[in-house]
N, CA, C and O atoms as CSV, one atom per row, in Angstrom:
chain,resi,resn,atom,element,x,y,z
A,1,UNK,N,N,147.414,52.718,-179.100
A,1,UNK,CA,C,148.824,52.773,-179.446
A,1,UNK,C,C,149.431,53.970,-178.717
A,1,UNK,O,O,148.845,55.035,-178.520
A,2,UNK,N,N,150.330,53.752,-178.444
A,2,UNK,CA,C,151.384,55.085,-177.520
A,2,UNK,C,C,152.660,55.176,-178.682
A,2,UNK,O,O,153.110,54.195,-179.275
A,3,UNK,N,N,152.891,55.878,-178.769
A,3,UNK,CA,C,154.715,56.397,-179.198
A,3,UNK,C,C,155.326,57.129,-178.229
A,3,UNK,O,O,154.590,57.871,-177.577
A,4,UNK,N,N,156.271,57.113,-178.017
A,4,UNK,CA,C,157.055,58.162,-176.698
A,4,UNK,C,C,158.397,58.105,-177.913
A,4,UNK,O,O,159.075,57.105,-178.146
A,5,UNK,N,N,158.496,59.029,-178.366
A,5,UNK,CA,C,159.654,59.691,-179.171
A,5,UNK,C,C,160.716,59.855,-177.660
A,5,UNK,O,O,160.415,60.140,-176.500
A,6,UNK,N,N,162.034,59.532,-178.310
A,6,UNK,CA,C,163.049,59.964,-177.812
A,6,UNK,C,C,163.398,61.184,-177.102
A,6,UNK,O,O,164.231,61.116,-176.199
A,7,UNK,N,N,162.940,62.118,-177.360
A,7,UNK,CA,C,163.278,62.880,-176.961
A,7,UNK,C,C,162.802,63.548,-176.061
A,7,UNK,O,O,163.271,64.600,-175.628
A,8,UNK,N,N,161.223,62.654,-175.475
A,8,UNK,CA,C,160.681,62.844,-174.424
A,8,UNK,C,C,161.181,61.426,-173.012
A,8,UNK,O,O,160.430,61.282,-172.047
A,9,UNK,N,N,162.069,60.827,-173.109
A,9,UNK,CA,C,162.903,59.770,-172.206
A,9,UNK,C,C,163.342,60.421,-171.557
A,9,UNK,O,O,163.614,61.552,-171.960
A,10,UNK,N,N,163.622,60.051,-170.269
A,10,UNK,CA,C,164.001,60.688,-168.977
A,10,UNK,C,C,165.489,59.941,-168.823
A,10,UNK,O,O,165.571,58.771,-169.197
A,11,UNK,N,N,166.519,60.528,-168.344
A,11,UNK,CA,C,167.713,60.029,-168.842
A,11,UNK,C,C,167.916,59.869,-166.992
A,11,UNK,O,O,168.087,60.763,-166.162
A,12,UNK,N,N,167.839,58.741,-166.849
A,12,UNK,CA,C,169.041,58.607,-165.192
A,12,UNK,C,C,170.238,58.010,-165.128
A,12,UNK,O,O,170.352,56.800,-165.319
A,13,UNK,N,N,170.875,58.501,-164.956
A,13,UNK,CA,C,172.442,58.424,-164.516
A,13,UNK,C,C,172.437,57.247,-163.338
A,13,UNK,O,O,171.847,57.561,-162.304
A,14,UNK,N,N,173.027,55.945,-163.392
A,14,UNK,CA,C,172.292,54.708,-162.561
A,14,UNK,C,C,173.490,54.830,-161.493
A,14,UNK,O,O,173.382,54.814,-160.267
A,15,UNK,N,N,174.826,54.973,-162.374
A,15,UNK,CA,C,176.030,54.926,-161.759
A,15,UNK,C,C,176.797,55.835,-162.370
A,15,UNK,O,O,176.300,56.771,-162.997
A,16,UNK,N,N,178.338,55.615,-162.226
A,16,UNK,CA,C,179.152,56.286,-162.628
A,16,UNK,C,C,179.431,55.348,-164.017
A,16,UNK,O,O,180.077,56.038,-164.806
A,17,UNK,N,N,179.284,54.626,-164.315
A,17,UNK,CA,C,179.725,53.434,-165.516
A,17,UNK,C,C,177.747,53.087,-166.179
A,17,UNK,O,O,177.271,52.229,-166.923
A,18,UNK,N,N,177.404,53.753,-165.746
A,18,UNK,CA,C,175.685,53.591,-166.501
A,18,UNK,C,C,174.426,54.478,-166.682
A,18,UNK,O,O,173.684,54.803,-165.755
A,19,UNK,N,N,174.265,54.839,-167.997
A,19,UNK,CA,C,173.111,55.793,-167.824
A,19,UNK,C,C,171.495,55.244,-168.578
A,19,UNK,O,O,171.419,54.751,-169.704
A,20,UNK,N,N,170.642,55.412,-167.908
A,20,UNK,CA,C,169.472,54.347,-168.476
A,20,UNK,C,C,168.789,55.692,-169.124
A,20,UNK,O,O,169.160,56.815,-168.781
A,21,UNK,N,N,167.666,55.451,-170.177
A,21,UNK,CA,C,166.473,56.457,-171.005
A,21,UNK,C,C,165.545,55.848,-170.786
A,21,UNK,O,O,165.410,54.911,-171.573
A,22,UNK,N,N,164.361,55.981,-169.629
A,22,UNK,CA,C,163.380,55.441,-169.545
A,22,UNK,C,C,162.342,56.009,-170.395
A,22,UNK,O,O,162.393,57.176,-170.784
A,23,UNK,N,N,161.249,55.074,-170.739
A,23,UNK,CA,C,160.421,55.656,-171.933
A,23,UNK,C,C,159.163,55.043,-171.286
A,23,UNK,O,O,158.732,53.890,-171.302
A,24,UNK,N,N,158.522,56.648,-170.474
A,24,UNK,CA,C,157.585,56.588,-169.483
A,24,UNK,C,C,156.057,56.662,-169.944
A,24,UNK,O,O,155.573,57.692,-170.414
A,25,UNK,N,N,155.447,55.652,-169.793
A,25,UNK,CA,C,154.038,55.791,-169.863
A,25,UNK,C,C,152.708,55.782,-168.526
A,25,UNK,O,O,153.034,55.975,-167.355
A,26,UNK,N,N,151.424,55.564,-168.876
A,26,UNK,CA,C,151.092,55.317,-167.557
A,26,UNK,C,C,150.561,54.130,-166.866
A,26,UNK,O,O,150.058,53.989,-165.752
A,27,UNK,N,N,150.911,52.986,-168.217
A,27,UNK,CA,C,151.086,51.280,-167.829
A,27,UNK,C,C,151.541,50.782,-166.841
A,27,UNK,O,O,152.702,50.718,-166.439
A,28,UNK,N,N,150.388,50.331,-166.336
A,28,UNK,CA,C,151.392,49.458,-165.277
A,28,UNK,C,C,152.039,48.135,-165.428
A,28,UNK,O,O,152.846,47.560,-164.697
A,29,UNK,N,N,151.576,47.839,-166.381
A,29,UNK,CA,C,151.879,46.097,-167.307
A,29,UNK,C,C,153.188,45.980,-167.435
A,29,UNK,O,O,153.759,44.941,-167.103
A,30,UNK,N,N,153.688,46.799,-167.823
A,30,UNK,CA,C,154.982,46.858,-168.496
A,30,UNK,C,C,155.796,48.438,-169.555
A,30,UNK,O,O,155.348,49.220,-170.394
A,31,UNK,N,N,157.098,48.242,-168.903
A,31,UNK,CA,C,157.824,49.641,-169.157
A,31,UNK,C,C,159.049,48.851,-170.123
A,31,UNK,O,O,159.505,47.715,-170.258
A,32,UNK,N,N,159.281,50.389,-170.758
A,32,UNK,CA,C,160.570,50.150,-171.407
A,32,UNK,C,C,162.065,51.213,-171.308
A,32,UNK,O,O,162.083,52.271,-170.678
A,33,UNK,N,N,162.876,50.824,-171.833
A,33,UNK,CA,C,164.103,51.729,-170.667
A,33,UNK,C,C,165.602,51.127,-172.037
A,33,UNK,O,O,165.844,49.975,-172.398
A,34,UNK,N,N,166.280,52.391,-172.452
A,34,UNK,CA,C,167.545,51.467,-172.785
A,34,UNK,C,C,168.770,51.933,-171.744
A,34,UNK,O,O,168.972,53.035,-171.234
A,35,UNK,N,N,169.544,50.625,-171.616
A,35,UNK,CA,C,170.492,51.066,-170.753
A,35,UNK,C,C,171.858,51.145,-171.504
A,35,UNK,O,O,172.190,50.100,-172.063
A,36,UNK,N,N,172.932,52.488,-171.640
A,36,UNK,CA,C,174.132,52.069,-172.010
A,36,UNK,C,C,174.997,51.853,-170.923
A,36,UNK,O,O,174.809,52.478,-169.880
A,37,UNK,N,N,175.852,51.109,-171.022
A,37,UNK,CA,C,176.693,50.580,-169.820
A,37,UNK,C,C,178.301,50.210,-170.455
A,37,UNK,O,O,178.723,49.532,-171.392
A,38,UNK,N,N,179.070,51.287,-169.095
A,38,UNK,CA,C,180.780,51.039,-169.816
A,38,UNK,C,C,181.548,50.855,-168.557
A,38,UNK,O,O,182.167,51.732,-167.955
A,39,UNK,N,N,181.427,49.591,-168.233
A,39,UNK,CA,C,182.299,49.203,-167.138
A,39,UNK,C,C,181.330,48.197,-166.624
A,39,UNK,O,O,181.056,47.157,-167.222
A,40,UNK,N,N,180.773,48.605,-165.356
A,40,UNK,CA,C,180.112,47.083,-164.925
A,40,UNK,C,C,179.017,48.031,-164.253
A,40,UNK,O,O,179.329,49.133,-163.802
A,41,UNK,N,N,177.501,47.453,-164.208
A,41,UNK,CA,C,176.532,47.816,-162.852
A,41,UNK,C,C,175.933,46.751,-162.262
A,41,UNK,O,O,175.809,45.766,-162.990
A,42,UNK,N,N,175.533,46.667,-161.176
A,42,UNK,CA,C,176.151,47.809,-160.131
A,42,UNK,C,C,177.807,47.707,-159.939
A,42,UNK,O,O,178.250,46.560,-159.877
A,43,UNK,N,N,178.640,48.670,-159.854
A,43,UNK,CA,C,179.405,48.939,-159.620
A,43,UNK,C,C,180.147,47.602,-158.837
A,43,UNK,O,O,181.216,47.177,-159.274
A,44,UNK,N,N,179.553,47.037,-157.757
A,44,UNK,CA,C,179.977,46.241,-156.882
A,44,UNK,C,C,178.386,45.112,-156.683
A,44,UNK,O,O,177.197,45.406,-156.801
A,45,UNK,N,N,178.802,44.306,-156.476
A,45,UNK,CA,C,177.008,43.105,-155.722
A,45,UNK,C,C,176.422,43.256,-157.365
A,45,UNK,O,O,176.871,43.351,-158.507
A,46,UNK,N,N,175.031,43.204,-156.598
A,46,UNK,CA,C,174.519,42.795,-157.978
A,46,UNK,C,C,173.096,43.470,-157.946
A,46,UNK,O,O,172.736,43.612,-156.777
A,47,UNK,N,N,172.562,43.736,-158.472
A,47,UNK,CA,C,170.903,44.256,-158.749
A,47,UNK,C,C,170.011,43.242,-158.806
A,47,UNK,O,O,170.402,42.144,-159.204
A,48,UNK,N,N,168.899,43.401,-158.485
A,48,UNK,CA,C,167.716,42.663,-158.685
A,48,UNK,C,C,166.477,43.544,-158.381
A,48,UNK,O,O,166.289,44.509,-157.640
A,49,UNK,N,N,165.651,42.784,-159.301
A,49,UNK,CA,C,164.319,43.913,-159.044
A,49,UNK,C,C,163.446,42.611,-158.450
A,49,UNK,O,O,163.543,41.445,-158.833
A,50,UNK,N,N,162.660,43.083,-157.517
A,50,UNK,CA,C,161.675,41.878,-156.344
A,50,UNK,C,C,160.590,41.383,-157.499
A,50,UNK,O,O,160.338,40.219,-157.813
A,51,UNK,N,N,159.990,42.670,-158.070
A,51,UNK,CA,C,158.536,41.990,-158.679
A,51,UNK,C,C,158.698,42.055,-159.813
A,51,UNK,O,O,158.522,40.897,-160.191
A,52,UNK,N,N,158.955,42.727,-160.768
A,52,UNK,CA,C,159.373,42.311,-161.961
A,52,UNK,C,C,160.180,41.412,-162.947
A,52,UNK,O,O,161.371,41.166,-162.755
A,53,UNK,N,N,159.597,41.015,-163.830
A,53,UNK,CA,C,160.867,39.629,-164.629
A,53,UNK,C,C,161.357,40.914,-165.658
A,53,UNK,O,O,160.630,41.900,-165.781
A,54,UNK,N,N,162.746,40.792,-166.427
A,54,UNK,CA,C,162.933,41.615,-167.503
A,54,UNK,C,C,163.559,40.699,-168.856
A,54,UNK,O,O,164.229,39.679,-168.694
A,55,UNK,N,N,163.228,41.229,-170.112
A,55,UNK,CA,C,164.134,40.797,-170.892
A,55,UNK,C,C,164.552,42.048,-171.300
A,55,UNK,O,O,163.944,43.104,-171.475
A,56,UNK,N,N,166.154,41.597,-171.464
A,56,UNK,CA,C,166.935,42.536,-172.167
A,56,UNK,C,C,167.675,41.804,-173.269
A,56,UNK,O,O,168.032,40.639,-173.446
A,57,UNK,N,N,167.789,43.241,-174.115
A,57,UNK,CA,C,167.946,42.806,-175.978
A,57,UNK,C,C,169.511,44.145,-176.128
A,57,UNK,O,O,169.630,45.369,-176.073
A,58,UNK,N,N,170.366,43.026,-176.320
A,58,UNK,CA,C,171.839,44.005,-176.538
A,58,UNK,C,C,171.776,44.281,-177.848
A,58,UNK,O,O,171.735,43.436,-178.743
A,59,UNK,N,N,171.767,45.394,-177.974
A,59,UNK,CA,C,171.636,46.471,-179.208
A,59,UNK,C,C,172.966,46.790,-179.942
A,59,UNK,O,O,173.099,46.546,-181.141
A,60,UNK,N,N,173.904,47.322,-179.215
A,60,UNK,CA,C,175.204,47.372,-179.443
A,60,UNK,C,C,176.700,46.681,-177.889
A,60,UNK,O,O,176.675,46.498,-176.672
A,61,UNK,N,N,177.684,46.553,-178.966
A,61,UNK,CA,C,178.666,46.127,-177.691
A,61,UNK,C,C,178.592,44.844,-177.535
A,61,UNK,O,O,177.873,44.091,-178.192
A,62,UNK,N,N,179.558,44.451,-176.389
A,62,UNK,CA,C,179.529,43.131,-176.096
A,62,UNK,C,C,180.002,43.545,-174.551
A,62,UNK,O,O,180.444,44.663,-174.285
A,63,UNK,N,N,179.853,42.547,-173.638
A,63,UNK,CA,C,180.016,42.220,-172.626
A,63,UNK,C,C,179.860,40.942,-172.429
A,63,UNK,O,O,180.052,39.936,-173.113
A,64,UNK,N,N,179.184,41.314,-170.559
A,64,UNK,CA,C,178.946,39.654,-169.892
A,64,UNK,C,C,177.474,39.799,-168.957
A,64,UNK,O,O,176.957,40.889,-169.201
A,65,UNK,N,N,177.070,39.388,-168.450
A,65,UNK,CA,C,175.572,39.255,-167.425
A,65,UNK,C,C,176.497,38.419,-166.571
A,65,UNK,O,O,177.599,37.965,-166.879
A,66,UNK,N,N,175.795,38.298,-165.373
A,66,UNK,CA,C,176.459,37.909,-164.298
A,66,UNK,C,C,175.731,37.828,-163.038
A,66,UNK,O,O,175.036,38.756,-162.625
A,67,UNK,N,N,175.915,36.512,-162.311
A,67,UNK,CA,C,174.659,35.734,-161.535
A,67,UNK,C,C,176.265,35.836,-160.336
A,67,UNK,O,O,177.428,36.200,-160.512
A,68,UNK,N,N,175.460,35.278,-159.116
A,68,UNK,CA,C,176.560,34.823,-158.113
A,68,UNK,C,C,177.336,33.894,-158.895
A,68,UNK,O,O,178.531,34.148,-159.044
A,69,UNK,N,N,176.688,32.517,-159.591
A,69,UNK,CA,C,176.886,31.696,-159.918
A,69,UNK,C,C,177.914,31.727,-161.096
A,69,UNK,O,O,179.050,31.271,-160.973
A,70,UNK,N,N,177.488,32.239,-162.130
A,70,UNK,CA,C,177.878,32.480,-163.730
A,70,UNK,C,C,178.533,33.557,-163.870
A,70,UNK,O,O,178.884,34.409,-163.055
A,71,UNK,N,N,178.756,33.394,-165.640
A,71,UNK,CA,C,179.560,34.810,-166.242
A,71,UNK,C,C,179.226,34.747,-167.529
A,71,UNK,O,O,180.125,34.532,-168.342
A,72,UNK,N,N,178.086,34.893,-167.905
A,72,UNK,CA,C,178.237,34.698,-169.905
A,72,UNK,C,C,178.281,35.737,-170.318
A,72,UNK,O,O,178.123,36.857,-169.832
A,73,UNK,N,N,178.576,35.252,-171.551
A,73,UNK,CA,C,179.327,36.499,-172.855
A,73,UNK,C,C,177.922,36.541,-173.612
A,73,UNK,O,O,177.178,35.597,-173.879
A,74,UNK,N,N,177.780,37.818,-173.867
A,74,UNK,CA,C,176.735,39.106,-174.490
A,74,UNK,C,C,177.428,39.397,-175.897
A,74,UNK,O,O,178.577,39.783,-176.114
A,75,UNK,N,N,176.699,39.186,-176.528
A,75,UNK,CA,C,177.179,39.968,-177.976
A,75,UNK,C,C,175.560,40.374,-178.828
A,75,UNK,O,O,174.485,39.865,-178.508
A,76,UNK,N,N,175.713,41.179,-179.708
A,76,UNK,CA,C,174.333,42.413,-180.528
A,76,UNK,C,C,173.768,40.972,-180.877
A,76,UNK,O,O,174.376,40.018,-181.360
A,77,UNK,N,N,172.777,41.049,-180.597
A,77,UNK,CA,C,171.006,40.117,-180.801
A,77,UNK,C,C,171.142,39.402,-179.710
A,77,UNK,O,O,170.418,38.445,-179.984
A,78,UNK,N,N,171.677,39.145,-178.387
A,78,UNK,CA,C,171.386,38.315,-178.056
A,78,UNK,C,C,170.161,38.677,-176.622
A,78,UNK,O,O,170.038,39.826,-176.200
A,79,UNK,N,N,169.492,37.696,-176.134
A,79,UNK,CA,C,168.624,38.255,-175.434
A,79,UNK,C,C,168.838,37.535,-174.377
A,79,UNK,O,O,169.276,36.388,-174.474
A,80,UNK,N,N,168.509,38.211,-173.007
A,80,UNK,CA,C,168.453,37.346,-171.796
A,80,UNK,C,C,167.550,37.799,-170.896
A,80,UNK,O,O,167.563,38.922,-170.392
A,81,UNK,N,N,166.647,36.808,-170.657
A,81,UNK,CA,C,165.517,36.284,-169.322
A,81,UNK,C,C,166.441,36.523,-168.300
A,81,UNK,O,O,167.525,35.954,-168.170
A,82,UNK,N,N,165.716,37.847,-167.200
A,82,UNK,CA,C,165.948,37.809,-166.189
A,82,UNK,C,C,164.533,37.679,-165.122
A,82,UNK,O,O,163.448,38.188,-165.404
A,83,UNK,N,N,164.716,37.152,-164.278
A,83,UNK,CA,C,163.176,36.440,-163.848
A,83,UNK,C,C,163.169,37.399,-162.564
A,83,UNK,O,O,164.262,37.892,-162.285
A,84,UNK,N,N,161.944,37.769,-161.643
A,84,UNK,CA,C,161.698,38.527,-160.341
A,84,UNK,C,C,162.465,37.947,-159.163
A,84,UNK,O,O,162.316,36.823,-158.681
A,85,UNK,N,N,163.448,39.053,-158.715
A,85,UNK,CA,C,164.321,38.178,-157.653
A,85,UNK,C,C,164.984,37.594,-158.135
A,85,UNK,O,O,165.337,36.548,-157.591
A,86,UNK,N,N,165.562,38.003,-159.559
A,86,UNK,CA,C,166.773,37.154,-160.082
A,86,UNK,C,C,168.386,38.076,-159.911
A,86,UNK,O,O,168.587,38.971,-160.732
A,87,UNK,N,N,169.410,37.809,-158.885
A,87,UNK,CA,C,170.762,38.611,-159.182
A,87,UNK,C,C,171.532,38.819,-160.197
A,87,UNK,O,O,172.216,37.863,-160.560
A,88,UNK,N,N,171.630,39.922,-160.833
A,88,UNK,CA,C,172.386,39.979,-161.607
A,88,UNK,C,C,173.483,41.260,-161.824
A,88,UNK,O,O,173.205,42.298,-161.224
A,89,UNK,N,N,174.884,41.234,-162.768
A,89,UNK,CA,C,175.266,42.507,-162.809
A,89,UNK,C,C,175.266,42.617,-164.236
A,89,UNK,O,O,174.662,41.708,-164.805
A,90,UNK,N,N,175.861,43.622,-165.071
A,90,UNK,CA,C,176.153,44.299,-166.309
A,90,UNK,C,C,177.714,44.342,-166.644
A,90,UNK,O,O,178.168,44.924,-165.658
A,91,UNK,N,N,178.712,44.069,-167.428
A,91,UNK,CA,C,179.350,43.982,-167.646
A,91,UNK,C,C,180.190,44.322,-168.551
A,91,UNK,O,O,180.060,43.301,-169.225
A,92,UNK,N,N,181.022,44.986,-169.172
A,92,UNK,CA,C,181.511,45.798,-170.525
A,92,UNK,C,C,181.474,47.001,-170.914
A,92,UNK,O,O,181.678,48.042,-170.290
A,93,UNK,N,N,181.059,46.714,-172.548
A,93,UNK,CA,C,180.544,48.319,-173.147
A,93,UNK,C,C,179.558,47.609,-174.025
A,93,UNK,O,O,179.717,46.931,-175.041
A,94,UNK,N,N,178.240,48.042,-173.181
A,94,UNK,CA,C,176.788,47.412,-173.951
A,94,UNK,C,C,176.038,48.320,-173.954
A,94,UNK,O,O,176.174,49.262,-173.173
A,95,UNK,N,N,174.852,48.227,-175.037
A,95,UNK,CA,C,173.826,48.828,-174.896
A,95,UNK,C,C,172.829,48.024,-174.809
A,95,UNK,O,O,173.002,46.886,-175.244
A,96,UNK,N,N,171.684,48.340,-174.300
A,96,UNK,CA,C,170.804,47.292,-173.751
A,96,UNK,C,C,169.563,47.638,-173.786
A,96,UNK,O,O,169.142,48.328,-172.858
A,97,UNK,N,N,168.520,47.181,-175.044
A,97,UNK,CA,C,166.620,47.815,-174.495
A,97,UNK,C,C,166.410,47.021,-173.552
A,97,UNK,O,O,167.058,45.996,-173.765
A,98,UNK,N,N,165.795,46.954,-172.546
A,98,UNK,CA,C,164.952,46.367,-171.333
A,98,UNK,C,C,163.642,46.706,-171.502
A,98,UNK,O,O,163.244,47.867,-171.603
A,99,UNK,N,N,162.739,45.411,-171.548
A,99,UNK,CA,C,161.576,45.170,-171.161
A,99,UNK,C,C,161.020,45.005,-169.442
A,99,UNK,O,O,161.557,44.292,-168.595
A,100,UNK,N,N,160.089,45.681,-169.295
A,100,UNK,CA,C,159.809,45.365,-167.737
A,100,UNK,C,C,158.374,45.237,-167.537
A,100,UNK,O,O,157.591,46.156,-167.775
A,101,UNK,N,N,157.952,43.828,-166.997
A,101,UNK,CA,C,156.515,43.197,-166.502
A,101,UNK,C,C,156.389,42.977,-165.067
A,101,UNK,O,O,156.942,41.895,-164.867
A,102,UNK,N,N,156.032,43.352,-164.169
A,102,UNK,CA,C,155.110,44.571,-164.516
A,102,UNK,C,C,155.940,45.670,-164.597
A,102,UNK,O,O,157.161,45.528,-164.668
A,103,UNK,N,N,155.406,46.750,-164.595
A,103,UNK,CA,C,156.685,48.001,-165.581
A,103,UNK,C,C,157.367,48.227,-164.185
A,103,UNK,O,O,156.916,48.020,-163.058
A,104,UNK,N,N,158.507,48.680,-164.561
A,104,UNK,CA,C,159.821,49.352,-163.647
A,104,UNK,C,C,159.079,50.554,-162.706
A,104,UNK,O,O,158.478,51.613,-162.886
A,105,UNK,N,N,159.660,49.417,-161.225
A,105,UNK,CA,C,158.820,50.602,-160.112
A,105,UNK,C,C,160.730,50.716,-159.337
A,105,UNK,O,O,161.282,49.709,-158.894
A,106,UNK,N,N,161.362,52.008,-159.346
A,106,UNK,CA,C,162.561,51.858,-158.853
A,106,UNK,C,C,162.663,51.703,-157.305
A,106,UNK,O,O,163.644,51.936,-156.599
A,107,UNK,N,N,161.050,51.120,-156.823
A,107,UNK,CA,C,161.322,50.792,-154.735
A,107,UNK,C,C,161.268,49.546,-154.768
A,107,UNK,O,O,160.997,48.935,-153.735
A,108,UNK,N,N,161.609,48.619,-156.422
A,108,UNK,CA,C,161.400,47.480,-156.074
A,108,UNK,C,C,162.866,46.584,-156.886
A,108,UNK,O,O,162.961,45.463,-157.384
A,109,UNK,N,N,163.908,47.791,-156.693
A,109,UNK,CA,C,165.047,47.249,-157.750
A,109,UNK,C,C,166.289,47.570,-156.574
A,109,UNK,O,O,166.705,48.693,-156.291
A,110,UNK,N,N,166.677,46.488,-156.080
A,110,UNK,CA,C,167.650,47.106,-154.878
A,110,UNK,C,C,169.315,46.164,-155.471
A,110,UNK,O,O,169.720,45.176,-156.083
A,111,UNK,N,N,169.636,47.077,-154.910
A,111,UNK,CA,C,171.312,46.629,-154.934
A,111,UNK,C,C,171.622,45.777,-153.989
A,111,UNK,O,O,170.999,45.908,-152.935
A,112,UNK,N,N,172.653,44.675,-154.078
A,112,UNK,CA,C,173.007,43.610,-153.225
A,112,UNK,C,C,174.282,43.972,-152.961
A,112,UNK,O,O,174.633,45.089,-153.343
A,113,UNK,N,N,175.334,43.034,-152.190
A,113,UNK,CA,C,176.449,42.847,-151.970
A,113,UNK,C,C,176.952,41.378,-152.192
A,113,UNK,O,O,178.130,41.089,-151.981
């Protein structure tokens, strides 16, 4: 069993509209991270991570997720499958736990246009 108390999370500043608390272990299986977000990320395009799938679980807030394709509406419990090499952006004022399999490597999470 691991615990990583809060107050040992590493806080990155993603954007100007997003700051993530990663909650670092030395798993490679899988990481965990909450993101709050007030406006949209990325900023512009869209994010995707190459090797990892994620689910994320909106905690507080509402927004939207957002594909080239789509635009759905986010509201507290809802969860969404994002798969490896899947585009997506962030949208609103959300808070967000993220799951990551295999765990969050940030040379494998690039920004699009």
């Amino acid at each position: 069993m691991i615990i990583i108390s809060s107050s040992e999370t590493k806080k990155i500043q993603a954007s100007n509209s997003t700051a993530i608390w990663e909650f670092l272990t030395d798993d490679r299986d899988i990481s965990g991270a909450v993101a709050e977000i007030k406006g949209r990320y990325p900023e512009n395009g869209f994010a995707l991570n190459q090797k990892s799938k994620e689910i994320a679980f909106v905690i507080a807030g509402t927004g939207h997720v957002l594909t080239p394709k789509q635009r759905r509406l986010l509201k507290v419990g809802d969860l969404i499958f994002l798969d490896a090499g899947e585009s997506f952006a962030w949208e609103g004022t959300l808070t967000i736990f993220i799951a990551t399999s295999p765990a969050f490597d940030p040379k494998q999470h690039i920004l699009t246009s």
